[in-house]
PLY file of the C-alpha trace (Angstrom):
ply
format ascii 1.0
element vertex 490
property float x
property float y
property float z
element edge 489
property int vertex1
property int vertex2
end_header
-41.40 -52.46 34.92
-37.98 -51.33 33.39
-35.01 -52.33 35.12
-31.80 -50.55 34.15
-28.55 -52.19 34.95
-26.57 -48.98 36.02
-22.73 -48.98 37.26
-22.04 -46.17 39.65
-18.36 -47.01 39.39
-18.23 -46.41 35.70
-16.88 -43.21 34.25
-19.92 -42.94 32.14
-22.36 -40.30 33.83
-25.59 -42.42 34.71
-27.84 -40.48 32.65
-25.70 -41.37 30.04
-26.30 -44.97 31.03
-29.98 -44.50 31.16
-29.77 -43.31 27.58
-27.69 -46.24 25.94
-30.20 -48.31 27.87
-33.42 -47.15 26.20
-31.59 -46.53 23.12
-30.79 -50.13 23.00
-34.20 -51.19 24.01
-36.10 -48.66 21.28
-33.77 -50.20 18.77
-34.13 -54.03 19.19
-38.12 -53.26 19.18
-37.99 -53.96 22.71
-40.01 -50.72 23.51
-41.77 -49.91 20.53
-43.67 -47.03 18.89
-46.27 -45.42 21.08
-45.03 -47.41 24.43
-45.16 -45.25 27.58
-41.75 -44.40 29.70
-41.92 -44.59 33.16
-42.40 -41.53 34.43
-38.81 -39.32 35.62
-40.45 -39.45 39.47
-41.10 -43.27 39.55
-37.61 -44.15 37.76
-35.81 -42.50 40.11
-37.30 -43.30 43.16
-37.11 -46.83 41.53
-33.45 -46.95 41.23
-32.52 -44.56 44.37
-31.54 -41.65 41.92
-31.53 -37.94 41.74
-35.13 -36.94 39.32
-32.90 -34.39 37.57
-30.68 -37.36 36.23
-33.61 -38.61 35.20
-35.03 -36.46 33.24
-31.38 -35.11 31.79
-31.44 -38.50 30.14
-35.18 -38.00 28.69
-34.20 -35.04 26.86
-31.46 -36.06 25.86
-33.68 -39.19 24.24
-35.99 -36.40 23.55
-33.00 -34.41 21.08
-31.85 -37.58 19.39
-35.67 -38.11 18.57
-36.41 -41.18 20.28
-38.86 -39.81 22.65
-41.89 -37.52 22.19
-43.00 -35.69 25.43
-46.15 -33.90 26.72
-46.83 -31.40 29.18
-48.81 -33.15 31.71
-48.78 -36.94 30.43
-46.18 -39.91 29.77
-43.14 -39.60 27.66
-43.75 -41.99 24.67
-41.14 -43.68 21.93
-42.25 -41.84 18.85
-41.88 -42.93 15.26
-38.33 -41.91 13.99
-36.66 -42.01 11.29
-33.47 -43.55 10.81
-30.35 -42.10 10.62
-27.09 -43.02 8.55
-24.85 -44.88 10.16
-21.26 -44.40 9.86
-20.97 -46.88 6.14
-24.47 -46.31 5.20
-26.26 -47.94 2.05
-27.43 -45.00 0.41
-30.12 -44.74 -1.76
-29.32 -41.07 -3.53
-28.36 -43.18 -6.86
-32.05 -43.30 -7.69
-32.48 -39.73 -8.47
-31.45 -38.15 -11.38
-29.02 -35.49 -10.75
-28.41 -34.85 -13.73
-31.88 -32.91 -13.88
-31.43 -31.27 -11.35
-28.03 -29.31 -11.53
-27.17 -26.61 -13.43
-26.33 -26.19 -17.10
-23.21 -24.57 -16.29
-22.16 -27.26 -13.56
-23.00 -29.59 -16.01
-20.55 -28.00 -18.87
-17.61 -28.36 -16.26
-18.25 -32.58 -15.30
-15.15 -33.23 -17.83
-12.95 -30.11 -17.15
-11.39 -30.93 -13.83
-10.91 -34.74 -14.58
-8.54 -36.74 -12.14
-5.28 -37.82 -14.27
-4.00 -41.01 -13.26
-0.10 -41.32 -11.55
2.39 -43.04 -14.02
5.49 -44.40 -13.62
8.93 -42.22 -13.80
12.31 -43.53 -15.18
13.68 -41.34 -12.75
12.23 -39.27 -9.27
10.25 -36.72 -10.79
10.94 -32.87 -11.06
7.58 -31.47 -10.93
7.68 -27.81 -12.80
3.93 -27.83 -12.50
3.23 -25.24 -9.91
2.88 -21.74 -10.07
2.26 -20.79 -6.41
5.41 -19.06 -4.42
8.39 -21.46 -3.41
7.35 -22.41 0.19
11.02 -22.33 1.37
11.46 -18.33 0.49
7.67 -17.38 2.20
8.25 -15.03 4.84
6.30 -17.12 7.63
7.53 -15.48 10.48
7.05 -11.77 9.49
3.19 -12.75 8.93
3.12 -14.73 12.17
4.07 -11.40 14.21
1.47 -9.41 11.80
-1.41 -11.41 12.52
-0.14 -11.53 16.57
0.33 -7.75 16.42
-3.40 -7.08 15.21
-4.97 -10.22 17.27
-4.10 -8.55 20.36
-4.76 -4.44 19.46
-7.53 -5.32 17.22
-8.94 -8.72 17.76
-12.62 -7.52 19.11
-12.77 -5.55 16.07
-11.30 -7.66 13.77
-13.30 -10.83 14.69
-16.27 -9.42 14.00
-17.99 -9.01 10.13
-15.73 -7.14 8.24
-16.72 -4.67 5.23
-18.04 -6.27 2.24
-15.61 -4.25 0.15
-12.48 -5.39 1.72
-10.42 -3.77 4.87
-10.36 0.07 4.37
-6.57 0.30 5.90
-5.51 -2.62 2.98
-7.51 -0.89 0.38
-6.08 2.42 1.12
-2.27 0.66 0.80
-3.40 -0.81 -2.24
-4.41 2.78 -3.64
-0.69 3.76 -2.78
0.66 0.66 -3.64
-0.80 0.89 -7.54
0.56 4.58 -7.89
4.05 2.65 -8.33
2.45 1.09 -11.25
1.10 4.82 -12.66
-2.34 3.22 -11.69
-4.22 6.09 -9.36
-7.68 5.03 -8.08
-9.00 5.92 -5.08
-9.49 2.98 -2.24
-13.90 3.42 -2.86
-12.73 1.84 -6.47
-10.97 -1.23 -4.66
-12.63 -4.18 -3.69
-11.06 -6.75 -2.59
-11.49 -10.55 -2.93
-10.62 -13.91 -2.30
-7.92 -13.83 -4.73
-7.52 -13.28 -8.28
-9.84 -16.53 -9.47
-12.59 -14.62 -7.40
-11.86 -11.62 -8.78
-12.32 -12.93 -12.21
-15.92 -14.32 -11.77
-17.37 -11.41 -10.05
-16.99 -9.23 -12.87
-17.97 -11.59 -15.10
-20.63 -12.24 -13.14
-20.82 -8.57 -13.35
-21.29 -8.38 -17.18
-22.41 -11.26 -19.42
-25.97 -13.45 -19.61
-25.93 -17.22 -21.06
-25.25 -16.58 -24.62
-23.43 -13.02 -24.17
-20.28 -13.27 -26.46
-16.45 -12.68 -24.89
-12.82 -12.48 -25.76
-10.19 -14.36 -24.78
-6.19 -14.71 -25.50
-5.33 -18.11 -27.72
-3.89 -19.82 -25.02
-5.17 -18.40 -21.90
-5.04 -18.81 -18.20
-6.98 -22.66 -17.76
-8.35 -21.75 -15.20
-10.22 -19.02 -16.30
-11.94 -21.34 -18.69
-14.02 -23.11 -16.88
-15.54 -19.60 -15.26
-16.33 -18.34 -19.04
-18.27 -22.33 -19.77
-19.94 -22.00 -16.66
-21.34 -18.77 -16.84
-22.17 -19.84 -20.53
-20.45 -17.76 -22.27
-19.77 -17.39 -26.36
-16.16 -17.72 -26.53
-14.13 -15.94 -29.37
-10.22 -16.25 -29.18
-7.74 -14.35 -30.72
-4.09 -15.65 -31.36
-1.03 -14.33 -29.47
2.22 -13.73 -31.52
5.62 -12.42 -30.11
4.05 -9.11 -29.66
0.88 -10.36 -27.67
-2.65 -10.04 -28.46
-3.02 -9.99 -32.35
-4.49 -6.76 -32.45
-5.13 -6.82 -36.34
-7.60 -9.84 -35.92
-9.16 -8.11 -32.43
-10.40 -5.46 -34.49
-11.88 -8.13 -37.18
-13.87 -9.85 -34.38
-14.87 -6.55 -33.17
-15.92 -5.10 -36.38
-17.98 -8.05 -36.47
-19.15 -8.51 -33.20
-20.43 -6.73 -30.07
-18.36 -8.99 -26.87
-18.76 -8.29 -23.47
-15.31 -8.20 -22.31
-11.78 -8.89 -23.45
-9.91 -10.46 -21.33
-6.14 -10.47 -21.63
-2.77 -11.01 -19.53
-0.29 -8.37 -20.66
2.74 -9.00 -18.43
4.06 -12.56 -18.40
1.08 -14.07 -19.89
0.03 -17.58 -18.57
1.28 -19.89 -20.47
3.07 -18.68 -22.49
5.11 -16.27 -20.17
4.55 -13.19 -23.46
4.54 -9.35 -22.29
3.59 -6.58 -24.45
5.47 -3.62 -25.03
4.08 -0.08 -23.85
3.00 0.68 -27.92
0.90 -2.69 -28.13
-0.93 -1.56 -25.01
-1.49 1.73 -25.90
-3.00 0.28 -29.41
-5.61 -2.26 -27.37
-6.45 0.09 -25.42
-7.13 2.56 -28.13
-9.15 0.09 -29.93
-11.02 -0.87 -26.81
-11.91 2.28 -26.54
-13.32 2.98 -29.96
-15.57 -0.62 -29.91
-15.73 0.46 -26.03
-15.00 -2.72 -25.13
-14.20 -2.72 -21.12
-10.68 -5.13 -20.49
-10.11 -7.34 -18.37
-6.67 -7.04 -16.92
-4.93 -9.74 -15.46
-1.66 -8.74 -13.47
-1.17 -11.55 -11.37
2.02 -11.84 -11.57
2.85 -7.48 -12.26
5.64 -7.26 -9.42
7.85 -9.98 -11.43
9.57 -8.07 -14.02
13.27 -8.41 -13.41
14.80 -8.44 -17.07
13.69 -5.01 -18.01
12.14 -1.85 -16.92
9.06 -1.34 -15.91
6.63 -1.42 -18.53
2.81 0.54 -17.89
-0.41 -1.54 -17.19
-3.26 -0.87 -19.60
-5.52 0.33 -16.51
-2.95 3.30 -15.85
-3.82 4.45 -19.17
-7.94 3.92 -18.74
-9.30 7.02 -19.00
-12.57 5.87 -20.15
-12.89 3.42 -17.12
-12.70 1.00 -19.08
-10.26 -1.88 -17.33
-10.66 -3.78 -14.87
-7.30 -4.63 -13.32
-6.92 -7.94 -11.14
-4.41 -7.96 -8.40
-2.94 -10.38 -6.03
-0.69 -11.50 -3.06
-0.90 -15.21 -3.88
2.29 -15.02 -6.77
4.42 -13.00 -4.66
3.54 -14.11 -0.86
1.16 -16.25 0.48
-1.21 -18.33 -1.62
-3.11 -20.38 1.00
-5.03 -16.96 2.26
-6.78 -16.01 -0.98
-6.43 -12.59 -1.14
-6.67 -10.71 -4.30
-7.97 -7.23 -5.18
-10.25 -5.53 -8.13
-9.50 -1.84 -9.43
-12.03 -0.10 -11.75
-14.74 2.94 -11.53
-16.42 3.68 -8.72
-20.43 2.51 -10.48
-18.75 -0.84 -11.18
-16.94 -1.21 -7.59
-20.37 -0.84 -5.76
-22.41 -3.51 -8.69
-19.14 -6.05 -7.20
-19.69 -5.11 -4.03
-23.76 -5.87 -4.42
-22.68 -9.23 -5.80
-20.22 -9.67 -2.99
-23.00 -9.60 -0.38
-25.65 -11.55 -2.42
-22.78 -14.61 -1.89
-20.90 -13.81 1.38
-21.32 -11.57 4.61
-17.60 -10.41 4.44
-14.08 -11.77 4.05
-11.46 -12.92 6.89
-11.00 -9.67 8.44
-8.20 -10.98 10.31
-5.87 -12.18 7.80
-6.58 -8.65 5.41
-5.70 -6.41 8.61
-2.39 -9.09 9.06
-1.49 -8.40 5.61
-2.01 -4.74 5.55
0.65 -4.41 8.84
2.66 -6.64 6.59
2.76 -4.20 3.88
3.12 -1.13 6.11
6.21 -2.60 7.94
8.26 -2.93 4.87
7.91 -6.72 4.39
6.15 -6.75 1.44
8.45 -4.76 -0.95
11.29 -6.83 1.05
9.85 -10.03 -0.39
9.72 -8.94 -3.66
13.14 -7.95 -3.74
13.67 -11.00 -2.47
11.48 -12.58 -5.91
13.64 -10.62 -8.29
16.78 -11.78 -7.09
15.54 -15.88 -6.70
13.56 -16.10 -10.06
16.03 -13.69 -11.75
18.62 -16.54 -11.51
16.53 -19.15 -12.23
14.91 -17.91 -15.14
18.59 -16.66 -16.71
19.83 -19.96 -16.04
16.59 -21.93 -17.77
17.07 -19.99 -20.36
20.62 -20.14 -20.67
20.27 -24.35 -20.96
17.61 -24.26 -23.32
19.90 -21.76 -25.78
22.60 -23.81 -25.07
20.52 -27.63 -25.52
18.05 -27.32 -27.51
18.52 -29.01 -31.03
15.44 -30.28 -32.12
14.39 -27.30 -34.44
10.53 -28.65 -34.89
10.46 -27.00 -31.15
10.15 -23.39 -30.11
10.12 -21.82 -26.61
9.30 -18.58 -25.23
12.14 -16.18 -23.77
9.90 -14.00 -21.00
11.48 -11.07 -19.39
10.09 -11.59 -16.06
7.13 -14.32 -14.45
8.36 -17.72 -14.15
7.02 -19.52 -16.89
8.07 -20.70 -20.03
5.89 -22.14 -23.37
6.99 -24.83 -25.83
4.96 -25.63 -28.82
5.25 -27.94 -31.93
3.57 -28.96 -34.89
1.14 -31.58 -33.76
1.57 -33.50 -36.73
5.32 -34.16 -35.76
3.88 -35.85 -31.92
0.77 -35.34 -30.11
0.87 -33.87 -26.79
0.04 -36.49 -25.07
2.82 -39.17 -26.56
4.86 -36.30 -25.81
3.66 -35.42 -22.16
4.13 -39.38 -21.29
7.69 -39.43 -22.45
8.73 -36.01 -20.72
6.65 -38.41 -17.29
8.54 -41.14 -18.06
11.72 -39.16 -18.18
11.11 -38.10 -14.66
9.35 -34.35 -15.84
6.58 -33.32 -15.23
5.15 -30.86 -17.21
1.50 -28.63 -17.30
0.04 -29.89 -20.96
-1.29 -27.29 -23.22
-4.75 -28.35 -24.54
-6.07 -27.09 -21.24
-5.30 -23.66 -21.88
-7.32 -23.57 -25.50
-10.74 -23.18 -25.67
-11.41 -24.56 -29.01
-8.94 -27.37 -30.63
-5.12 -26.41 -31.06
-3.24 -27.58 -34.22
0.26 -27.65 -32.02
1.50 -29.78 -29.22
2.26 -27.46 -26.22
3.20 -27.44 -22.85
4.29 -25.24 -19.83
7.30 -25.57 -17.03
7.30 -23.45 -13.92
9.94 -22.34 -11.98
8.33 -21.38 -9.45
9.21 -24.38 -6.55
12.58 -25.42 -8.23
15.94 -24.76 -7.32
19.15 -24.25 -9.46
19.94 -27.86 -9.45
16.97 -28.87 -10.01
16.06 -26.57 -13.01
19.48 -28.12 -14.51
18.75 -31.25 -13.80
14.96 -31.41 -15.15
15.52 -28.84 -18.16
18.27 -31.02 -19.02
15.61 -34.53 -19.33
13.26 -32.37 -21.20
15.80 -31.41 -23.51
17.43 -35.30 -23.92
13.03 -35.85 -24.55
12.77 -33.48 -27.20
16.11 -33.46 -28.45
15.80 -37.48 -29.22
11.95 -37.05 -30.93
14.55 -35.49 -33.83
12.97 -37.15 -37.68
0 1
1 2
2 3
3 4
4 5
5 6
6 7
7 8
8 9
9 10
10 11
11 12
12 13
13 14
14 15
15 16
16 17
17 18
18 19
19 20
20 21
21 22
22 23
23 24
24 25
25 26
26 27
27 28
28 29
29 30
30 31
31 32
32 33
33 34
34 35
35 36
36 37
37 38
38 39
39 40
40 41
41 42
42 43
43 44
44 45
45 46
46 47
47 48
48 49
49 50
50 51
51 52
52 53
53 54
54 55
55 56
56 57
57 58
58 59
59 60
60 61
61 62
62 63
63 64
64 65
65 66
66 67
67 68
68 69
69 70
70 71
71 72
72 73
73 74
74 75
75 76
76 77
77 78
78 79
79 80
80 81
81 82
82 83
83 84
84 85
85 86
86 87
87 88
88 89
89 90
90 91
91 92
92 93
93 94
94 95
95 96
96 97
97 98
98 99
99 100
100 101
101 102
102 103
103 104
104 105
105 106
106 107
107 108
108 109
109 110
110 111
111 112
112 113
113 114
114 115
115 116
116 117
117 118
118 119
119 120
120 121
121 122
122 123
123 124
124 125
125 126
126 127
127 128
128 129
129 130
130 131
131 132
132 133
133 134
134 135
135 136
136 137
137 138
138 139
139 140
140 141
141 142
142 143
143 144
144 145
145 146
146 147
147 148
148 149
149 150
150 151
151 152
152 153
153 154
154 155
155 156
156 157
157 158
158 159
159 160
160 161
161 162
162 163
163 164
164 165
165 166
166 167
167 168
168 169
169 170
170 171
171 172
172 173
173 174
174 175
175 176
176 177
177 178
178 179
179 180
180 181
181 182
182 183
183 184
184 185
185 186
186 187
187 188
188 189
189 190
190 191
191 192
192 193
193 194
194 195
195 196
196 197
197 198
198 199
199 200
200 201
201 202
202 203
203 204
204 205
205 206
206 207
207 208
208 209
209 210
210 211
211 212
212 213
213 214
214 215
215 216
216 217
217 218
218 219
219 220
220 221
221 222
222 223
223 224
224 225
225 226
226 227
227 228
228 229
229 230
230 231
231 232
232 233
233 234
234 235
235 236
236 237
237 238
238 239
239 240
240 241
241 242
242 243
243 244
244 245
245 246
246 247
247 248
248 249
249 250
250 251
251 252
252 253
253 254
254 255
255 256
256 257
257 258
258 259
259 260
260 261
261 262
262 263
263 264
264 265
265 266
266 267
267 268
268 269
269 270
270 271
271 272
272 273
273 274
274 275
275 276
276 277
277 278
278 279
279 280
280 281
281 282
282 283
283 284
284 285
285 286
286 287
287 288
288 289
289 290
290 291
291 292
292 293
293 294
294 295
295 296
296 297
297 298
298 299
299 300
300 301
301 302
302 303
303 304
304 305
305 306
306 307
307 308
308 309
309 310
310 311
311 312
312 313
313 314
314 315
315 316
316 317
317 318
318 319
319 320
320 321
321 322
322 323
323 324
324 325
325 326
326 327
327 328
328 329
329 330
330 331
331 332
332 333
333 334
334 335
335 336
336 337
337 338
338 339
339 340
340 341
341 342
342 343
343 344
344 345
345 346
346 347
347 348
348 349
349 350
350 351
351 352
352 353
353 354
354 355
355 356
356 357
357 358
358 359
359 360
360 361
361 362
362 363
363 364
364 365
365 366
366 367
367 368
368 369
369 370
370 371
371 372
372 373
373 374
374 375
375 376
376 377
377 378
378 379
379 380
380 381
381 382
382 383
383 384
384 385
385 386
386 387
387 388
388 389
389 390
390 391
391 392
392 393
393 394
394 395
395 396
396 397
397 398
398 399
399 400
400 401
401 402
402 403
403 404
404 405
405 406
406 407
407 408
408 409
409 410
410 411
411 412
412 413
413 414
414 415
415 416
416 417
417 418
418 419
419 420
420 421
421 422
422 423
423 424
424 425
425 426
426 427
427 428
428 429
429 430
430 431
431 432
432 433
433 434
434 435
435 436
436 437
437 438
438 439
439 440
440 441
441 442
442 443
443 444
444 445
445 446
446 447
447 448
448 449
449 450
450 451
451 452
452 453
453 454
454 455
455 456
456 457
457 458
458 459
459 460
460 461
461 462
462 463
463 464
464 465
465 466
466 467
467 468
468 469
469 470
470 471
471 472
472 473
473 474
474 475
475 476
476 477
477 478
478 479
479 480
480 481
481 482
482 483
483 484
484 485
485 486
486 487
487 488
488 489
């Protein structure tokens, strides 16, 4: 006979007792394996309790897998497997994983290393990040957008979504590019989780292990570990003070037969370059006789504040050639991952068929919040708002690295817009990472170069952002890079 030792007074429900209680009992081997349980009728009766308690607590015994019942007979304490506990001794170490993943997972183990914290001199100015400065977001404004469409739209909205993107935001974005001489219709938008997803569905899109692409010398980082993944054969081509150099593009061409070219025209990441309306009319010319389809980056094509307006290669494509990558994360709101893809209508439905093969649809919610954010006005007030912020901090960067600099075995770049700038060196003259732990020890930190080569670099680079600093502190840290460099002086 089981007795259990039940408190009424507790605030533990009693078939919650009754279940630590045989819990307890199946785990010390008190009950074991194949042992009857009184039946729910005589247990209750037993202890003067309601059968439905009773047998609440059985299958609840019954869903942790204690207890195997059958129609008719006794429950029993089946055979179960244990589960983890909360610091488990695992055992997974004695499989091989390495056999098991993926080439292309394996290619990446060393490209998003951990670098260790070091000591600073001084507190730290970090011009490391490229994402908007939190403190001029527009938080409010998109608070009362996504309010405003919870409560007109939210049984709409809260359910899937298309897998092309939010018609209403799609049809603003087809209005939205016109500013930019772009005209597609909204059936050749897609949009995506921002502009990182952007970039690996079309290269999903278009190259096979082995299939050969182009890239700028340096490039966006990040985009490197997409083209290793997918296995890519990776050809760069330099970029001068013009951009892209266009005479060795048609070389590599001449030679080869790539996939794609992929290439940042405005404000190019790193190194902050943009090419002038004749060098994009020659790519695109000579993309178009190798009919080579672009890639084209514009993450960052509503920051030119120096100088006018200068034409993206896509509103020039009229081959259909370019595919042009959009985004809200530079100019508003990086933390909801919205980004947007412009080319021909056959390639916007292949993305689309690769959309759903990964995903059901995006966050309705926060696309239909952003669209009513872009219809009120807010949008184009916030990058008015950009202009006037990074326009003065850029000028004044600028203006103390004219003004500072001495070291001549250093040159920077002088963008016209964006809000990053490039330094390079001979590596011969300091590597980059002596030179990286000085600028850390001198209270900078800086984005290192090598990250944004795919092959080996013979200078020492690195990158500042001005993206999250103020005035003062863009004096302030420019002014320690420049003591750095200007004291490395042989």
């Amino acid at each position: 006979m089981i007795i259990l030792n039940l408190n009424h007074s507790s605030k533990i429900p009693l078939y919650q007792q009754i279940v630590d209680h045989f819990i307890y009992m199946i785990d010390n081997n008190i009950l074991k394996t194949g042992d009857n349980l009184p039946s729910t009728r005589s247990l209750a009766k037993q202890h003067d309790l309601n059968r439905n308690t009773i047998y609440k607590a059985y299958e609840e015994l019954w869903a942790l897998g204690y207890i195997e019942s059958t129609p008719g007979s006794y429950s029993k304490v089946r055979k179960r497997i244990i589960t983890l506990s909360k610091d488990p001794v695992r055992t997974d170490h004695n499989l091989n994983w390495d056999s098991k993943i993926t080439k292309g997972a394996s290619i990446l183990r060393t490209q998003f290393k951990k670098k260790e914290s070091k000591t600073h001199a001084f507190k730290p100015i970090d011009f490391r990040p490229l994402s908007p400065d939190p403190h001029i977001i527009p938080n409010d404004e998109f608070r009362k957008c996504l309010n405003e469409v919870l409560l007109s739209k939210g049984h709409e909205l809260l359910y899937y979504g298309d897998p092309e993107g939010f018609r209403p935001l799609r049809e603003f974005l087809e209005t939205h590019m016109r500013l930019h001489s772009i005209h597609v219709d909204f059936s050749e938008i897609i949009i995506t989780n921002g502009a990182q997803n952007a970039l690996e569905l079309i290269v999903k899109l278009l190259i096979d292990p082995g299939d050969v692409i182009v890239i700028e010398k340096p490039t966006y980082s990040e985009a490197i570990p997409i083209f290793k993944y997918h296995q890519a054969k990776i050809i760069e081509i330099p970029i001068t003070d013009e951009g892209l150099d266009l005479e060795k593009l048609e070389l590599v061409l001449e030679s080869y037969n790539p996939k794609f070219l992929y290439t940042m025209p405005n404000f190019q990441n790193p190194t902050g370059t943009t090419t002038s309306q004749k060098h994009r009319e020659k790519l695109l010319e000579i993309c178009e006789k190798f009919e080579l389809p672009i890639i084209e980056d514009g993450f960052v094509e509503e920051m030119k504040y120096f100088v006018k307006n200068i034409l993206p290669i896509k509103s020039m494509d009229k081959a259909g050639l370019v595919f042009y990558i959009g985004t809200f994360s530079k100019v508003l709101f990086p933390g909801i991952r919205l980004g947007w893809i412009a080319s021909n209508l056959y390639c916007s439905q292949r993305i689309t068929e690769l959309k759903m093969a990964s995903e059901i649809s995006m966050n309705t919610m926060v696309q239909a919040g952003i669209e009513l954010f872009c219809r009120k006005g807010y949008y184009e007030k916030q990058i008015r708002r950009i202009h006037s912020v990074y326009k003065k901090r850029m000028g004044l960067s600028l203006k103390i690295l004219r003004d500072g600099l001495n070291n001549k075995n250093f040159e920077y770049t002088k963008p016209i817009g964006g809000y990053t700038i490039w330094f390079e060196t001979n590596a011969n003259y300091i590597s980059e990472s002596e030179l990286l732990e000085k600028l850390n020890h001198d209270g900078v930190l800086v984005t290192g170069g090598e990250q944004s080569f795919y092959t080996k670099n013979n200078k020492t680079c690195f990158r500042i952002s001005i993206a999250h600093r103020n005035e003062t502190e863009i004096d302030t840290g420019i002014k320690r890079i420049l003591q750095t460099l200007n004291s490395l002086k042989r």
